[in-house]
FIZAKOL-282621 format. One record per residue: residue in one letter; x, y, z of N, C-alpha, C in turn. Coordinates in steps of 0.05 Angstrom, whole numbers, padded with zeros to 5 digits, always signed. Example, Ala and Ser with C-alpha at 12.3 -4.5 7.8 and 13.67 -1.06 7.14 Angstrom:
% FIZAKOL-282621
a+00264-00114+00156+00246-00090+00156+00264-00066+00156 s+00257-00045+00142+00273-00021+00143+00258+00001+00157 
END
This chain:
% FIZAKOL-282621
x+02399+02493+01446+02385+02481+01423+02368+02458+01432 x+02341+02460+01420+02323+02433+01427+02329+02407+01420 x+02327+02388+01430+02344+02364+01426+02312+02346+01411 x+02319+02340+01386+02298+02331+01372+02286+02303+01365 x+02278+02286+01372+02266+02255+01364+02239+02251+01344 x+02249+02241+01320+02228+02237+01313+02224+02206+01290 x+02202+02193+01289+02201+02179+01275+02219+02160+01277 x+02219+02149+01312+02245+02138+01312+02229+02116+01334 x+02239+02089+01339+02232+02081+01362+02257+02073+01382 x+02241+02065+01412+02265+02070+01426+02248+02042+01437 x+02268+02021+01454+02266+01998+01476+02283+01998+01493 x+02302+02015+01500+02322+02011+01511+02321+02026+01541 x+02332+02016+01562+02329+02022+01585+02323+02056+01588 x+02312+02068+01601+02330+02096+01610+02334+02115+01575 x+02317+02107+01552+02328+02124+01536+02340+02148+01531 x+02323+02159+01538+02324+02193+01530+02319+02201+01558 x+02341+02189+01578+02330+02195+01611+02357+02226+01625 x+02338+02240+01627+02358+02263+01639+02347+02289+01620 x+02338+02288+01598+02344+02307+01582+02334+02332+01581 x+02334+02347+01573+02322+02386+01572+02323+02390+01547 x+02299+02404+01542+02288+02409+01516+02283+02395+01503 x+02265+02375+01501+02265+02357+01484+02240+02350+01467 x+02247+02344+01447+02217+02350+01434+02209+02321+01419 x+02201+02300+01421+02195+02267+01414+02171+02275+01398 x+02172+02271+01370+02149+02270+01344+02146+02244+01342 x+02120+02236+01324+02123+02206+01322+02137+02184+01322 x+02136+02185+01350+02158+02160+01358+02143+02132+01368 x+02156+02116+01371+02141+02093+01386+02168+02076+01412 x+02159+02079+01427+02173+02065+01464+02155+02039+01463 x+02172+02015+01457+02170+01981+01443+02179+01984+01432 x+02189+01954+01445+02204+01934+01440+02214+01907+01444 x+02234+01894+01432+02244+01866+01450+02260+01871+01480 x+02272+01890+01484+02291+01902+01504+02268+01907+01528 x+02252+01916+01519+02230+01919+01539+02245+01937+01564 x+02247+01960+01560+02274+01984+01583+02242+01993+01584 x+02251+02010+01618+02234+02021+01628+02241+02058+01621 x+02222+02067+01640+02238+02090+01648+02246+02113+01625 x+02237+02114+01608+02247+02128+01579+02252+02163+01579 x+02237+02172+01596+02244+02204+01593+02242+02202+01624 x+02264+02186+01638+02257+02194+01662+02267+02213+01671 x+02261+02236+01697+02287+02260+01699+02289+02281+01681 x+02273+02284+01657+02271+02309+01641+02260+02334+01647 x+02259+02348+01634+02252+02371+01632+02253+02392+01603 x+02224+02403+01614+02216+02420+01581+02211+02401+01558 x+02195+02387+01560+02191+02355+01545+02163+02375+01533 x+02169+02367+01502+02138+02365+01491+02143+02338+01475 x+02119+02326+01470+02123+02300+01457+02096+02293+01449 x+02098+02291+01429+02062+02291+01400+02064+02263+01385 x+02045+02259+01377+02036+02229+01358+02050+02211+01372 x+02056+02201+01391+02081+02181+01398+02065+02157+01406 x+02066+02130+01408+02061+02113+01416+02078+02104+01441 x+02065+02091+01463+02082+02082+01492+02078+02054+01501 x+02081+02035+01497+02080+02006+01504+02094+02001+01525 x+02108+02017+01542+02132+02000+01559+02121+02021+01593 x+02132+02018+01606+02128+02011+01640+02150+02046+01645 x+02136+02065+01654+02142+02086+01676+02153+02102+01664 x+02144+02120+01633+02156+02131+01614+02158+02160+01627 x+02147+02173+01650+02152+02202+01655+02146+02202+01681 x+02176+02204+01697+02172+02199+01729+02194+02216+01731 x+02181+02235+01746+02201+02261+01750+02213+02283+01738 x+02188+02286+01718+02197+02302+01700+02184+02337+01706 x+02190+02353+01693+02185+02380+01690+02178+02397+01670 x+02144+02407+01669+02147+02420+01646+02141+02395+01624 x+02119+02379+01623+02121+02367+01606+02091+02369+01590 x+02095+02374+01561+02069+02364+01545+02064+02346+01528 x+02042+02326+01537+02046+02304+01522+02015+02307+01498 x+02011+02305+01476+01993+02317+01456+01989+02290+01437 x+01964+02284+01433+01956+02262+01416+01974+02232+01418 x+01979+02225+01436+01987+02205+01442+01971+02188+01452 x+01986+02167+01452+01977+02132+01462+01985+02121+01480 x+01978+02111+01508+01993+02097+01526+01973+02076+01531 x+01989+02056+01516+01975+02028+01524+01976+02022+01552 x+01957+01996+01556+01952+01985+01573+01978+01971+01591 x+01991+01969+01581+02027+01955+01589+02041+01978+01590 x+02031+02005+01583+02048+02028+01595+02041+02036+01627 x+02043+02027+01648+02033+02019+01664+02052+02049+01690 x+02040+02060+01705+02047+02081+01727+02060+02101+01704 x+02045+02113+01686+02063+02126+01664+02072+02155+01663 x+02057+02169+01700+02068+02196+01697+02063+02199+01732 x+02088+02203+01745+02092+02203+01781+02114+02223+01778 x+02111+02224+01805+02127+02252+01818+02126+02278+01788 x+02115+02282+01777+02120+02301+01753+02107+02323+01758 x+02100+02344+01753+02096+02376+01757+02100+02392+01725 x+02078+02412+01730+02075+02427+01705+02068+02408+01680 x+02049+02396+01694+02043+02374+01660+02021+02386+01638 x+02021+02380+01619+02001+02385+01601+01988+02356+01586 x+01962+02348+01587+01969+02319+01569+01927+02332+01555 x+01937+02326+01528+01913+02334+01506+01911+02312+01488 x+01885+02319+01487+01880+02297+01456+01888+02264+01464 x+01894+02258+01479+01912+02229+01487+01891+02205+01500 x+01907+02180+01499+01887+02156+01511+01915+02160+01533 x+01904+02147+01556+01915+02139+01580+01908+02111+01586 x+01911+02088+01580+01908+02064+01585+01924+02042+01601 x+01930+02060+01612+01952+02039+01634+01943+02038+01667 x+01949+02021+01682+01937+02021+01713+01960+02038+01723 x+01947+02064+01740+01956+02078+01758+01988+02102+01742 x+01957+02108+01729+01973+02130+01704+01975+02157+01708 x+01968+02171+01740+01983+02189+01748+01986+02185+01777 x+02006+02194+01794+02000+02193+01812+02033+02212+01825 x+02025+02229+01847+02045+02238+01865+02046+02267+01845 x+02023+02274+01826+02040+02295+01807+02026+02321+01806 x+02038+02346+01802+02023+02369+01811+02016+02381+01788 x+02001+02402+01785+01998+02419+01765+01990+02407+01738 x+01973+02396+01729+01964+02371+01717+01940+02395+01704 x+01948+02386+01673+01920+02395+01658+01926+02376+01645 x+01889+02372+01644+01883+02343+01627+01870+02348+01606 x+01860+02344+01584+01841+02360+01569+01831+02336+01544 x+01810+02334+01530+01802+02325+01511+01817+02290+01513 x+01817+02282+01534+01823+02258+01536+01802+02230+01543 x+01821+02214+01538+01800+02191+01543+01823+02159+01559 x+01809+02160+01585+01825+02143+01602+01813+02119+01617 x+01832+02101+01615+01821+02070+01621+01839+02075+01646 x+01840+02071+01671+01868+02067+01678+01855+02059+01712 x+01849+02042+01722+01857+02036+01756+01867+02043+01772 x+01860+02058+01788+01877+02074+01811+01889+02101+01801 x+01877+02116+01783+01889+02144+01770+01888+02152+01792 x+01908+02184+01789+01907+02202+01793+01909+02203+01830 x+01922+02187+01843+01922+02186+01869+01949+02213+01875 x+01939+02220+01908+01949+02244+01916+01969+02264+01889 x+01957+02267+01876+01961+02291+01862+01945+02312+01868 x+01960+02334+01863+01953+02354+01870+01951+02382+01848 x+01932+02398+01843+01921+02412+01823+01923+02412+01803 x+01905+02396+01798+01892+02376+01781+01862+02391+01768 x+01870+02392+01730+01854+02405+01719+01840+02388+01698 x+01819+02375+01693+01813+02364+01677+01782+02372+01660 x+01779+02376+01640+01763+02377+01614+01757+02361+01586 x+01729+02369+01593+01717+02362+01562+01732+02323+01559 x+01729+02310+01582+01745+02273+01572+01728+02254+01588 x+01734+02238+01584+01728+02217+01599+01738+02192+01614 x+01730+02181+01633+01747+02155+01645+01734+02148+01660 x+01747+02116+01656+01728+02092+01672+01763+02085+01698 x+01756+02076+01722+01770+02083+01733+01765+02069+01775 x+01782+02050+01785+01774+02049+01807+01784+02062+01822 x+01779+02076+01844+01797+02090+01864+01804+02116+01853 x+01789+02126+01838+01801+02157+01822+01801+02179+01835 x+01825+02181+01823+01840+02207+01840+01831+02210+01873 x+01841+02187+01895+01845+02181+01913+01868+02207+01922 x+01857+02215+01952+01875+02231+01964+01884+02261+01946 x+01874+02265+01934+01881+02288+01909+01870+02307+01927 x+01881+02336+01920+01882+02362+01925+01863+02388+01905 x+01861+02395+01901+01858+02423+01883+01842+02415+01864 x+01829+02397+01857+01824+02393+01831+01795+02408+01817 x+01798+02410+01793+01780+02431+01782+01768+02414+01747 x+01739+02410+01752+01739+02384+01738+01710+02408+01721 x+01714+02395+01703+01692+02412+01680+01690+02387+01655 x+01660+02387+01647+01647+02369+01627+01669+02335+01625 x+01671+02328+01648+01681+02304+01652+01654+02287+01655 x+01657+02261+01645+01646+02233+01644+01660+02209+01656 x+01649+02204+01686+01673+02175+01691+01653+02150+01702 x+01661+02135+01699+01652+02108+01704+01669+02089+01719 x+01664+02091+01742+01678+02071+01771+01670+02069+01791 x+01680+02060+01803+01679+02057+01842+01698+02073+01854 x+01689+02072+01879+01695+02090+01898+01721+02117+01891 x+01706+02135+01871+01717+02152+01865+01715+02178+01881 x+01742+02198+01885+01745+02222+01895+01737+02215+01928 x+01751+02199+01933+01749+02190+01967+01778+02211+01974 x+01776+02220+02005+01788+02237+02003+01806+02263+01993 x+01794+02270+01978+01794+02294+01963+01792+02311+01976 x+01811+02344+01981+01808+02372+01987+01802+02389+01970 x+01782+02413+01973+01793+02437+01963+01791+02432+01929 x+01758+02416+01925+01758+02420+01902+01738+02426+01889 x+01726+02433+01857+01706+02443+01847+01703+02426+01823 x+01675+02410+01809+01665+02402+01795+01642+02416+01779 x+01640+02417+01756+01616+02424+01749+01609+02407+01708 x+01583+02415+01712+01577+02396+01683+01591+02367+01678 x+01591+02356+01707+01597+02329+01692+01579+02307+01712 x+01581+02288+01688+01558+02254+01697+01589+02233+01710 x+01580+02237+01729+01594+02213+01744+01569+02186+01759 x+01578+02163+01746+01573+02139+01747+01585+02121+01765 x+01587+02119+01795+01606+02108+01813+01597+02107+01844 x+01604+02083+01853+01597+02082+01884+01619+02098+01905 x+01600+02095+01926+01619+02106+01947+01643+02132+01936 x+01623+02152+01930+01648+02166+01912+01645+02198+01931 x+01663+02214+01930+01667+02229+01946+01670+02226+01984 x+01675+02200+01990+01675+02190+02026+01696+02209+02029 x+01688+02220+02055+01718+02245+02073+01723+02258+02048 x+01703+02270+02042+01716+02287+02020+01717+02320+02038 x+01729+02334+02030+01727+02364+02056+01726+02380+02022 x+01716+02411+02037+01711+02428+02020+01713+02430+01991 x+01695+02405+01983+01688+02405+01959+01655+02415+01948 x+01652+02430+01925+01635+02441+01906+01625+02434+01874 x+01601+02412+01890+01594+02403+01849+01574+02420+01841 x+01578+02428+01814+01554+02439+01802+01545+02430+01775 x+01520+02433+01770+01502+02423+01744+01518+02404+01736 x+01510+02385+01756+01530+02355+01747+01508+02331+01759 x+01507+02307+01746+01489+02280+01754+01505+02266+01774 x+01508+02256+01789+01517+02233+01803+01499+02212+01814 x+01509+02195+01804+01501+02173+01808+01515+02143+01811 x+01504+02133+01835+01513+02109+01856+01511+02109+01882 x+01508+02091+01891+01508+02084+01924+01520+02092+01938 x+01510+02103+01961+01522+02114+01980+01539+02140+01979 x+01530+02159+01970+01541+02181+01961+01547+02202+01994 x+01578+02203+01991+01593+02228+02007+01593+02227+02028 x+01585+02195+02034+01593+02194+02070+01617+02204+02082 x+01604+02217+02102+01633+02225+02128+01644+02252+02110 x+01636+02257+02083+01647+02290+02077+01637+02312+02091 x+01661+02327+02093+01653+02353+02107+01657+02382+02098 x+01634+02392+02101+01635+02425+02076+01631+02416+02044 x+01618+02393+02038+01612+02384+02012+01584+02406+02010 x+01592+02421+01984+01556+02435+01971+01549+02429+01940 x+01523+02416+01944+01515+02415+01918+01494+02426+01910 x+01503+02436+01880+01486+02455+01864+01477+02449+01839 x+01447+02449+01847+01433+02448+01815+01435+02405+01805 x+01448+02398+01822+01454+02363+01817+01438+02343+01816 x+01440+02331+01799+01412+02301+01802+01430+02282+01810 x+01417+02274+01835+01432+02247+01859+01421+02230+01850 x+01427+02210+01842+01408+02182+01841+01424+02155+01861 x+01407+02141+01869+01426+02115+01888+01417+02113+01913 x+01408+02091+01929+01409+02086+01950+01426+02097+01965 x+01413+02103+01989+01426+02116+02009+01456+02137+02012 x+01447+02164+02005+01468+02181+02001+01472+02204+02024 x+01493+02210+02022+01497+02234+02036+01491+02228+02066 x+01504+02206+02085+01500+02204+02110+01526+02213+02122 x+01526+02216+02156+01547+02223+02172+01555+02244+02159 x+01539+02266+02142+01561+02286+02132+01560+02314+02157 x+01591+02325+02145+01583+02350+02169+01584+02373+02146 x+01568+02389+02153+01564+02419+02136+01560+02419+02113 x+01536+02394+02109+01528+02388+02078+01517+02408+02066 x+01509+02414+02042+01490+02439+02029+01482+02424+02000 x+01462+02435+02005+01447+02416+01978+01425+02444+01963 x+01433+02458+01948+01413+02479+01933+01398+02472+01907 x+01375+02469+01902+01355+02465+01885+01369+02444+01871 x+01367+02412+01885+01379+02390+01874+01353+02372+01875 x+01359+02357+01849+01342+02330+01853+01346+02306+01859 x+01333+02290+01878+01343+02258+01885+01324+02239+01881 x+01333+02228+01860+01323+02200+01846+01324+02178+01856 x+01305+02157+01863+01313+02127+01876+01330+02142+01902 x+01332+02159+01915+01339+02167+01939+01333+02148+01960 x+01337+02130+01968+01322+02125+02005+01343+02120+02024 x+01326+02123+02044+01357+02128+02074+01368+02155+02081 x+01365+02175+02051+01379+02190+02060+01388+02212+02080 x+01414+02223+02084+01412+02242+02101+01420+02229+02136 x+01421+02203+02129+01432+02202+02164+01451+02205+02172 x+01449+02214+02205+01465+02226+02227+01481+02244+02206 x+01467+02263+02192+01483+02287+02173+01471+02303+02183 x+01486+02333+02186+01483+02357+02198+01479+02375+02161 x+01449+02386+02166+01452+02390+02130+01431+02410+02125 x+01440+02429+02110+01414+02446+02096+01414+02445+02065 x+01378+02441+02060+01381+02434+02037+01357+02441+02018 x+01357+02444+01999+01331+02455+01980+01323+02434+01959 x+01308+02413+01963+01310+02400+01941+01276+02401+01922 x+01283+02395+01892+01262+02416+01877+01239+02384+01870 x+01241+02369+01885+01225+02342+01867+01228+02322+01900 x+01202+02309+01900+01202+02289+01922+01227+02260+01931 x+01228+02254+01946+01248+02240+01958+01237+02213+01966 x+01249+02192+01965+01231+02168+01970+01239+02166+02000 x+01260+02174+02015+01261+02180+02053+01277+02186+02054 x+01277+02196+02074+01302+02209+02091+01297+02197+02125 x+01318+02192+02132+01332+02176+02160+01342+02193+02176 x+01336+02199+02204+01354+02200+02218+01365+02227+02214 x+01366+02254+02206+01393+02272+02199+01395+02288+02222 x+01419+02290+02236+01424+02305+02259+01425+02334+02256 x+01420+02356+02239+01421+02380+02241+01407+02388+02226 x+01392+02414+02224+01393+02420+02193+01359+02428+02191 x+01360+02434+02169+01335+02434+02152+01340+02426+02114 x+01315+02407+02123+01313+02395+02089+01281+02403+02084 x+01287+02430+02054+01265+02433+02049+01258+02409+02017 x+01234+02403+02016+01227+02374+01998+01201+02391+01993 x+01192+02379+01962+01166+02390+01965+01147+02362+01971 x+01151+02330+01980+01149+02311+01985+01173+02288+01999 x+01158+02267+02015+01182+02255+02021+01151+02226+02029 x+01164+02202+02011+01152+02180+02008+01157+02176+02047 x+01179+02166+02056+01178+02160+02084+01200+02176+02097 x+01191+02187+02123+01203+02201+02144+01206+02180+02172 x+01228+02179+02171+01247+02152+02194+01261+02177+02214 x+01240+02172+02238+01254+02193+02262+01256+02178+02288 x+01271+02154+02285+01274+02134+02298+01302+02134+02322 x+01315+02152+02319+01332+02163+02345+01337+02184+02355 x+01327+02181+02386+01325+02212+02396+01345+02233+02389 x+01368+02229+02383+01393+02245+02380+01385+02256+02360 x+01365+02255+02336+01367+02276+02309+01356+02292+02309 x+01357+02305+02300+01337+02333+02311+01350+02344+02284 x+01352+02336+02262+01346+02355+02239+01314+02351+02227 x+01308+02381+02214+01284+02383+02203+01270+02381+02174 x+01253+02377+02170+01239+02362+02145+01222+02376+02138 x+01218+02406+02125+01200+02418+02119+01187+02411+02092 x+01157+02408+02083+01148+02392+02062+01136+02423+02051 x+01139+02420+02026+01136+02448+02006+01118+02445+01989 x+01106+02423+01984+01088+02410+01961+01061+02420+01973 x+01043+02413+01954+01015+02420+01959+01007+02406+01981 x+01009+02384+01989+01007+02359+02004+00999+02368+02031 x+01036+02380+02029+01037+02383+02061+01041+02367+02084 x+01050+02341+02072+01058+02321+02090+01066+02297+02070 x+01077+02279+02082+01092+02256+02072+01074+02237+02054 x+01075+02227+02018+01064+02221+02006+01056+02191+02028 
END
């Protein structure tokens, strides 16, 4: 039998810690007791309309769906080591509100949170948004669709993952990233995807000073780069881009086709990637 909570609030250490089957309806976690830990150790947890004020409400749990909920800013590391999660419709407002956790669908959400999402691993997120430093650091698998985020140095070492339709707003985002794939997505900020390797982008508007250097086995297909300059050094890279470039530096392999390029910097013998110009021009504006 499902073990039922509703319309109830809890402050107390460890509440409802251990449990199976459990199903938490509008509840609220606050209080004076100020207990941590509330469903810690569960399993088969669904839990809807609930409010979360208190510190490390789902750490080690299994099988859990969390649906139109609230996790304040003082709900703080609010879902680690956990697996098989589901979280919809929900705010996430706490620093370092997932992390260590697998099998993660995110959906219709909206997240404030500092340091999300570190080494987790397959990791699904849609249709939300989040502002966010260090996001999803060290993560695995992740599969990101009509997402919106706003931070710094986001998706730094990242594996083995796929983006598409979404505006990311953030520096230094994707560094050592390996076999990752964005498509019909904006990015934009400084210094984009240094030191990634097997990064391909499709159909993407780059905007930001100096992007895409030291990369190995870059691919860039009918992309546009905005305020671009610098780019492309000591990167090994083939690339198709559909609109002029304000420079490119330096790139050690490759061919970059441009149908313009404001300045071409071939300033160390070691590069020997190529610059083919596609525009009427036929040489560098």
């Amino acid at each position: 039998m499902p073990i039922i909570e509703e319309n109830r609030s809890f402050d107390a250490e460890r509440a409802l810690y251990g449990l199976e089957g459990l199903k938490v309806r509008n509840c609220r976690f606050d209080g004076p007791a100020d207990g941590e830990s509330a469903m810690k150790e569960c399993r088969d947890v669904v839990c809807e309309d609930s409010f979360f004020n208190l510190r490390y409400p789902f750490w080690h749990d299994t099988n859990l769906r969390i649906e139109r909920c609230e996790l304040t800013e003082k709900c703080r590391a609010a879902l680690w080591y956990s697996e098989h999660v589901d979280i919809c419709g929900s705010l996430l407002h706490g620093i370092k509100a997932l992390r260590e956790c697998s099998d993660v669908r995110v959906s219709d959400c909206g997240i404030v949170s500092p340091e999300f999402g570190w080494s987790s691993r397959g990791v699904s997120m849609t249709d939300s948004g989040a502002e966010s430093e260090y996001f999803m650091l060290c993560a695995e698998r992740l599969t990101f669709s009509n997402v919106k985020l706003k931070g710094k140095y986001s998706f730094q070492y990242i594996t083995d993952s796929s983006f598409e339709n979404c505006e990311f707003d953030t520096k230094d985002s994707f560094w050592h990233a390996k076999n990752v794939t964005v498509r019909n997505s904006t990015l934009r900020g400084e210094y984009l995807g240094w030191y990634s390797e097997g990064l391909t982008l499709i159909n993407c508007t780059i905007i930001g000073t100096q992007p895409l250097c030291y990369c190995k086995d870059l691919k860039l297909i009918d992309c546009t780069m905005i305020d671009t300059d610098l780019s492309f050094e000591k990167s090994e890279v083939e690339a198709t881009l559909t609109a002029p470039i304000i420079s490119i530096k330096n790139p050690a392999l490759g061919t970059i086709n441009v149908p313009a390029c404001g300045e071409l910097i071939m300033d160390d013998p070691k590069a020997s990637g190529r610059v083919v110009l596609t525009g009427e021009s036929g040489k560098c504006a």
